[in-house]
C-alpha positions as CSV (number, residue, x, y, z in Angstrom):
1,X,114.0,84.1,87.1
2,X,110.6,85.8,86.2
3,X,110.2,88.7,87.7
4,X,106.2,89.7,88.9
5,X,106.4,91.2,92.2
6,X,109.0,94.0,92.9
7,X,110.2,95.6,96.4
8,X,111.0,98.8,96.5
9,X,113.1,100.9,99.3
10,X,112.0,103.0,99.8
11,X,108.9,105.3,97.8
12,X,110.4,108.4,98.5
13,X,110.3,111.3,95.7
14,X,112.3,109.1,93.0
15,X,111.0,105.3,94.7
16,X,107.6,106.2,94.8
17,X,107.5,108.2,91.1
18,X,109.5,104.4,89.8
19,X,107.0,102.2,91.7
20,X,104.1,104.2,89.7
21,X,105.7,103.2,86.5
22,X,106.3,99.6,87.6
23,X,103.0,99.0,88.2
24,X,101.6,100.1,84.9
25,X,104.0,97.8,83.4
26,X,101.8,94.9,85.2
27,X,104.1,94.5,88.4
28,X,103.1,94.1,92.0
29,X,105.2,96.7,93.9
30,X,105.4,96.6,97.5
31,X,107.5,97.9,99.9
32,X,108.1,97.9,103.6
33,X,107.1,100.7,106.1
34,X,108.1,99.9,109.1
35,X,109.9,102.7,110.9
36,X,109.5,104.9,107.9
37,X,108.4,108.1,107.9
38,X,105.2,110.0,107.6
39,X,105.9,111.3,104.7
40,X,107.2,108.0,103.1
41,X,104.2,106.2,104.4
42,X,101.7,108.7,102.9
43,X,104.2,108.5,99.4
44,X,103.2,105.1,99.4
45,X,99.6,104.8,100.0
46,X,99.0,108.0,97.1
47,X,101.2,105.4,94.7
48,X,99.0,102.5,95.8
49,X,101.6,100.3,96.9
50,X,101.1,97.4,99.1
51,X,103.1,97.6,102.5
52,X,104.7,94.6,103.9
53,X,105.7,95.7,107.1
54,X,109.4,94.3,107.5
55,X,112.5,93.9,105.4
56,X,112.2,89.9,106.4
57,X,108.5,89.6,104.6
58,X,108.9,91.9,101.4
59,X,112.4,90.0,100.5
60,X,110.0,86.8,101.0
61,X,107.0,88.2,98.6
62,X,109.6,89.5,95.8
63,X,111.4,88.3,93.1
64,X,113.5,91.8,93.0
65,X,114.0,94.5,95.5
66,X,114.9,97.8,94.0
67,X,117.3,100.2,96.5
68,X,116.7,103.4,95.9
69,X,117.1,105.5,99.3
70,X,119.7,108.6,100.4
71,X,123.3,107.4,99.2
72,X,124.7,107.4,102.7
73,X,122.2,104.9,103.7
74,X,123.1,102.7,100.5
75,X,124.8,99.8,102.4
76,X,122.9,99.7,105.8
77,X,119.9,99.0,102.8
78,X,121.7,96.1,101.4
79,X,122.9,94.8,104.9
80,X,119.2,95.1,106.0
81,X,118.3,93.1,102.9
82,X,121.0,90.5,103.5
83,X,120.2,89.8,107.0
84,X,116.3,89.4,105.4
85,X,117.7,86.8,102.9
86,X,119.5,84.7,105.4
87,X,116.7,84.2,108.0
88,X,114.2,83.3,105.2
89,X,116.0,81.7,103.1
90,X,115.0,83.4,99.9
91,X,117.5,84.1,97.3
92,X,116.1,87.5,95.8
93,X,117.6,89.7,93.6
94,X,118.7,93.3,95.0
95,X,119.6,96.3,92.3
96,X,121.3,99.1,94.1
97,X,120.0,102.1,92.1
98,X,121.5,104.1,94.6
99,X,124.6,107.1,93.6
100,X,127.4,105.7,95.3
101,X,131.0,104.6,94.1
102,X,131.6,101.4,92.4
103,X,133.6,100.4,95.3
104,X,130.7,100.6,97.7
105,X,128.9,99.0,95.0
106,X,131.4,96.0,95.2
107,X,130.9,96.2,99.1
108,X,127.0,95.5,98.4
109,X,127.7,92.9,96.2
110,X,129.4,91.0,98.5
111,X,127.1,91.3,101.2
112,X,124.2,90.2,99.0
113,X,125.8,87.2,97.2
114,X,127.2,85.8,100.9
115,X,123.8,85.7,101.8
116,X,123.0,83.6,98.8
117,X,121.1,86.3,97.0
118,X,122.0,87.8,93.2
119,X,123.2,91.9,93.3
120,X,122.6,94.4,90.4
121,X,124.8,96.8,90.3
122,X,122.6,100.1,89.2
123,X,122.3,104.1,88.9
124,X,119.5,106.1,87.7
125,X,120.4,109.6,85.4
126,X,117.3,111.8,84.8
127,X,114.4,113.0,86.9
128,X,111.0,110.7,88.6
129,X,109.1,109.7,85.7
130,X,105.6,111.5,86.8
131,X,104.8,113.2,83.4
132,X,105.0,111.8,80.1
133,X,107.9,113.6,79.0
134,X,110.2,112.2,82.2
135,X,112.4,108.9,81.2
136,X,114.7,108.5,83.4
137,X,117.6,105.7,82.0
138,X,118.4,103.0,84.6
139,X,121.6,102.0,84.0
140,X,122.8,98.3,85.1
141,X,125.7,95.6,85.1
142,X,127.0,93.1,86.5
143,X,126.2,89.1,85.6
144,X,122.5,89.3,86.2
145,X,121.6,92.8,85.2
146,X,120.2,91.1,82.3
147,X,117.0,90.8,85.0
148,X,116.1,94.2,84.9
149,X,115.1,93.9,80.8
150,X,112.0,92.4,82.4
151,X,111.3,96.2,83.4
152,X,109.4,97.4,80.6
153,X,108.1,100.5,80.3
154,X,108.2,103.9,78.2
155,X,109.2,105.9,81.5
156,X,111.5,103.8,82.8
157,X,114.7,103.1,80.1
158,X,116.6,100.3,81.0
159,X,120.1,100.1,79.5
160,X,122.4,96.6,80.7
161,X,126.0,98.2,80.3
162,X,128.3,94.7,81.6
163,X,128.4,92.4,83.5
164,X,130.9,93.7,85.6
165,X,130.0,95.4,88.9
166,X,130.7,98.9,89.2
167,X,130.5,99.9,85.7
168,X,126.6,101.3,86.4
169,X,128.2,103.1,89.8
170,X,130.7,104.7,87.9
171,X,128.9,106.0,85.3
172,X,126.6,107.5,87.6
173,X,129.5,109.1,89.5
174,X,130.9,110.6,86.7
175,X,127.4,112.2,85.1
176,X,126.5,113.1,88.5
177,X,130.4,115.0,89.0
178,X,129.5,116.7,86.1
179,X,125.6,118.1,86.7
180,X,125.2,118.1,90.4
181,X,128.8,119.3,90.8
182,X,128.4,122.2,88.2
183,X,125.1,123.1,90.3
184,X,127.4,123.5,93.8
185,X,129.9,125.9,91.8
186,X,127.1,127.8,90.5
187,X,125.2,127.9,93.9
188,X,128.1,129.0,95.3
189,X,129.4,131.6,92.7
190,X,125.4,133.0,92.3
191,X,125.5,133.5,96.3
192,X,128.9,135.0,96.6
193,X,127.9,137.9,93.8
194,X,125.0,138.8,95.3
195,X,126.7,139.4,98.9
196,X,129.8,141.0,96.9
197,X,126.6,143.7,95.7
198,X,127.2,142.5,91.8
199,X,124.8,139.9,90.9
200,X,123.1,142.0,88.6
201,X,126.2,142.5,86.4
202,X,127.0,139.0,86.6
203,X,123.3,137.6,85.8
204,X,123.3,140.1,82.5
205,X,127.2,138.9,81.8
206,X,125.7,134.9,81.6
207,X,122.4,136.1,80.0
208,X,124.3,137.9,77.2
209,X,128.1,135.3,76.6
210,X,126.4,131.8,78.2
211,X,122.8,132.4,78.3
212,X,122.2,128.2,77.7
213,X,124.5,127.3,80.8
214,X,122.7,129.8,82.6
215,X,119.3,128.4,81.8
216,X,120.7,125.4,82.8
217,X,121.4,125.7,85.9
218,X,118.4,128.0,86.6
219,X,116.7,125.2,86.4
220,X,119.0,122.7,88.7
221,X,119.2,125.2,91.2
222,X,115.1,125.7,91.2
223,X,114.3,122.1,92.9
224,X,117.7,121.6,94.3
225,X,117.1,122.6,97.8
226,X,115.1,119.7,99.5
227,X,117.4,116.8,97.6
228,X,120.6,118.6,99.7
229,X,120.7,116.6,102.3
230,X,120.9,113.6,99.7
231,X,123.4,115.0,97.5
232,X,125.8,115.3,100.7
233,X,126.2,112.0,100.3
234,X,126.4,111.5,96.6
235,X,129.2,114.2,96.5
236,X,131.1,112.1,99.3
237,X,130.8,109.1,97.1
238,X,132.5,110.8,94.3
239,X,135.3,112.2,95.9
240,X,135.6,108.7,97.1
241,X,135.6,107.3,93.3
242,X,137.7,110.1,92.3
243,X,140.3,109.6,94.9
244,X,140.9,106.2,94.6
245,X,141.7,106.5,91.1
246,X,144.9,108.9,91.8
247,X,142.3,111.9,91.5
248,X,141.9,114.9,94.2
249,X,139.1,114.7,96.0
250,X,139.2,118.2,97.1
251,X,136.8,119.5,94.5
252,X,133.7,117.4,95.1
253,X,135.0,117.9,99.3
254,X,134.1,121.5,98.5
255,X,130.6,120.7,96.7
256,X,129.9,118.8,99.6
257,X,129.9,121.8,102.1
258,X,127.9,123.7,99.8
259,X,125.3,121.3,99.7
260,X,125.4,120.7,103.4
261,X,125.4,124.3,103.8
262,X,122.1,124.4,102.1
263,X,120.6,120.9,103.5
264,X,120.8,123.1,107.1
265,X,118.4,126.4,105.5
266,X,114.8,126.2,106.0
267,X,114.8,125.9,102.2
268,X,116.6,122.8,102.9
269,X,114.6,121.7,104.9
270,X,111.4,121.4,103.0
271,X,110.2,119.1,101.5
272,X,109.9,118.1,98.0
273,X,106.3,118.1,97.2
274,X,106.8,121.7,99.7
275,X,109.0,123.3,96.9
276,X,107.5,122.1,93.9
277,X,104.0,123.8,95.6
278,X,106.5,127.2,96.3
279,X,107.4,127.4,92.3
280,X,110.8,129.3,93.1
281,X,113.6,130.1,90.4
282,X,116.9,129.4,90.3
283,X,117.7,133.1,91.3
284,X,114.4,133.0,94.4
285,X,116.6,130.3,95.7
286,X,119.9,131.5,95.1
287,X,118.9,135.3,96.8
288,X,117.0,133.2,99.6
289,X,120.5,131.5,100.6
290,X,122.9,134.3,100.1
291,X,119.9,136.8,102.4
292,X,120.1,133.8,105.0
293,X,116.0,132.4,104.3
């Protein structure tokens, strides 16, 4: 299967950075707007992307249809885009780029191929490629992952693991586990010194034995606030991984309050483009949650 025209769902802050890339690699991108939100529509008309309306038409115009939406919503997509296949009749192929488990990835799979469609198994590890110096890798598997090698461009580094699905979900999980759940502990740990009246001995403490992990998550924390809400999600997805492989969930159970916790602060609340315009640090945001802002 060639692949020229590419669906994506939705433009959000990673869709929309992707669908840029794809379309200086020479694809048409489109997606579908209807019952989307303000923001996502504007997201999408500042990317130049070409709205088909419904699910129903943009599975019709594309060859592939790229997933990449809030985690919990990860199989109502591919449900959406299964129901699409079956009352056109077009036998698209659907990459779920989405951090969830590799059993919900298996779940997907199913739905897609019993609609006579092909599923790509997918996760995406690094930030939207807007500057030059952003490459995000987008891992694959699964028997026709081989697809996405059609992708090709200098932002957007696609690496076929298998062809076994899950393998792209679980790598995900376990990258994810280990950055965005760090981030919760120090979120946590940062907020609970500052309301125990010690934060200064603890921020010269990490500046002086692990000034690199400190940096570190500096920087996480800094545009963490407005992806909460999406990370609940993720974190729920990799205690499921977790515990289904004889593993407590409990620790990514408590990373999930955290980032619920800060998903419901007006910091939370705001939105990507919102933050990036505020320029807080790490600390701004950790002070602001601990002070109740």
């Amino acid at each position: 299967m060639q692949i020229r025209n590419v669906g994506v769902v939705s433009p959000g802050d990673m869709g929309q950075a992707i669908s840029g890339r794809l379309k200086e690699a020479g694809l048409n991108v489109y997606t579908a707007l209807d019952g989307r939100s303000e923001r996502t529509q504007a997201l999408a008309r500042a990317a130049g992307l070409t709205d088909c309306g419904s699910m129903e038409q943009l599975v019709s115009t594309c060859e592939l249809v790229l997933s990449v939406i809030n985690p919990g919503a990860a199989l109502t997509v591919a449900r959406q885009v299964a129901a699409a296949m079956k009352k056109t009749g077009r036998k698209a192929a659907f990459a779920d780029l989405n951090a969830v488990s590799p059993q919900t990835a298996r779940d997907a799979d199913r739905m897609i191929r019993e609609a006579g469609g092909l599923f790509i198994d997918g996760g995406i590890i690094g930030p939207p490629p807007r500057s030059e110096k952003d490459k995000p890798r987008l891992y694959v598997s699964g028997p026709d992952a081989y697809l996405m090698e059609q992708i090709v461009h200098p932002n957007l580094l696609v690496r076929v693991m298998s062809e076994r699905i899950g393998d792209a979900s679980g790598v995900k999980m376990c990258y994810a586990a280990m950055t965005k759940g760090t981030t919760a502990l120090a979120v946590e740990l940062l907020v609970a010194a500052r309301k125990l009246g010690v934060e200064q001995a603890l921020e010269k403490e990490l500046r002086e034995s692990r000034n690199d992990v400190f940096d570190w998550q500096m920087k996480n924390i800094a545009t963490m606030p407005p992806k909460a809400y999406r990370w609940v999600p993720e974190m729920q997805e990799i205690a499921k991984t977790f515990g289904e492989l004889g593993l407590t969930r409990r620790i990514f159970e408590g990373a999930t309050d955290i980032y619920g916790m800060v998903a419901e602060t007006a910091l939370g609340k705001e939105s990507p483009e919102q933050a990036r315009k505020a320029g807080r640090t790490g600390l701004d945001v950790t002070r602001g949650l601990a002070d109740g802002k």
